[in-house]
C-alpha positions in Angstrom: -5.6 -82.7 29.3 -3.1 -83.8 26.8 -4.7 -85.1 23.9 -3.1 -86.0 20.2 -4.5 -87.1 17.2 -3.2 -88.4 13.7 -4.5 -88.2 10.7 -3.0 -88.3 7.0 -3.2 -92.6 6.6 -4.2 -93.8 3.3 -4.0 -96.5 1.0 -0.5 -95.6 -1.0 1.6 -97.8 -3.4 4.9 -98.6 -3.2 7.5 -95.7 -4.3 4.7 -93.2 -3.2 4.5 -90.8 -0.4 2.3 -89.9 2.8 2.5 -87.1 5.3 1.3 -87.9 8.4 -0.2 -85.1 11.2 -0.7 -85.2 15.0 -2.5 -82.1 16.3 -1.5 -81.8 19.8 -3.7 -80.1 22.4 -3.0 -79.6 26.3 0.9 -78.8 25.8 3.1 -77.3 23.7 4.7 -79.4 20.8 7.4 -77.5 21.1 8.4 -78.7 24.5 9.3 -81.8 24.8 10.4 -84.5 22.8 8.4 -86.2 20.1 8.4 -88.7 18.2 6.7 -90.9 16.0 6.4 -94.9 16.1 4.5 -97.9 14.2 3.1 -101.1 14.7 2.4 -103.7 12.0 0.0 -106.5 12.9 1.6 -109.4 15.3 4.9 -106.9 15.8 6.2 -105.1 18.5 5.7 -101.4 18.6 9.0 -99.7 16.4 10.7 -96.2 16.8 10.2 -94.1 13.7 11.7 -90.4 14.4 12.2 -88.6 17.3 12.5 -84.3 17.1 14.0 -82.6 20.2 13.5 -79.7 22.1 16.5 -77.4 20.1 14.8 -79.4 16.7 17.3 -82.0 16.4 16.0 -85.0 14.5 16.6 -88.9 14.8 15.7 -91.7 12.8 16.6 -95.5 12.4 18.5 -96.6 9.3 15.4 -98.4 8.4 13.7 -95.3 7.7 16.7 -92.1 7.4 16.8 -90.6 4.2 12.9 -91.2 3.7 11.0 -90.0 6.3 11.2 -86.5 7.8 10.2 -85.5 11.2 8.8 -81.9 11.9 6.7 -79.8 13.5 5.4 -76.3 13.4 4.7 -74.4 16.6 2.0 -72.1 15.6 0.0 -74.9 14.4 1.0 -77.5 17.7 0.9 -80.1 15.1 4.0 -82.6 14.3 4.7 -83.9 11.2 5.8 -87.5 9.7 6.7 -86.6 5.4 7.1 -90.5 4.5 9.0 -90.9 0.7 9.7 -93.5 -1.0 7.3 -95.9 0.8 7.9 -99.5 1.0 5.6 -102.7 1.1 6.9 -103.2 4.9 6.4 -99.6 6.1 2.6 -100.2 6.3 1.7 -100.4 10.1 -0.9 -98.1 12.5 1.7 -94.4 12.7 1.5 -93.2 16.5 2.9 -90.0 17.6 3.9 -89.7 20.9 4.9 -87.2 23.5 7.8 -88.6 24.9 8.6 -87.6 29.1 8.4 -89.9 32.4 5.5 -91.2 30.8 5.1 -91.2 27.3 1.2 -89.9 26.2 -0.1 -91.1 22.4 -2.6 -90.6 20.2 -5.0 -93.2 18.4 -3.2 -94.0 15.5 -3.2 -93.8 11.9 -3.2 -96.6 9.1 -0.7 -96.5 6.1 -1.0 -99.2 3.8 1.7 -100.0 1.2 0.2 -102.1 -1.6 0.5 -102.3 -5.4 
């Protein structure tokens, strides 16, 4: 059964940092694609980063050059290092296992306030 779960949220201000974990269980994280997303409160669900299979990473502008997708294998947990956090990144962090259909975890809260 595939199963993932975040954890790493907090209360941070702006200009801090947050690393973010999914601890993946019923697959291989290093498999498939993932990827991380967020959703702030009355949005729409937002790509974040995305890691391929050969380790390739992707990010939106919104986000590139701050946040840094990885994972490590032996541990089957991905990874979301978020620098330089701003008052509009706070949102619930999913990972996600992305395939035919996409499998995600619970969610994690980051909130950006002074």
């Amino acid at each position: 059964q595939v199963q993932l779960v975040e954890s790493g949220g907090g209360l941070v201000q702006p200009g801090g940092s947050l690393r973010l974990s999914c601890v993946a269980s019923g697959f291989s994280v290093s498999n498939p694609d993932m990827a991380w997303y967020r959703q702030a409160p009355g949005k729409k669900r937002e790509w974040v980063a995305t890691i391929g299979k050969e380790g390739a990473t992707y990010y939106p502008v919104l986000v590139k050059g701050r946040f840094t997708i990885s994972r490590d294998n032996a541990e089957n947990t991905l990874y979301l290092q978020m620098n330089s956090l701003k008052l509009e990144d706070a949102a619930s962090y999913y990972c996600a296992r992305l395939g035919a259909q996409n499998s995600w975890g619970q969610g994690t809260q980051v909130t950006v306030s002074s």
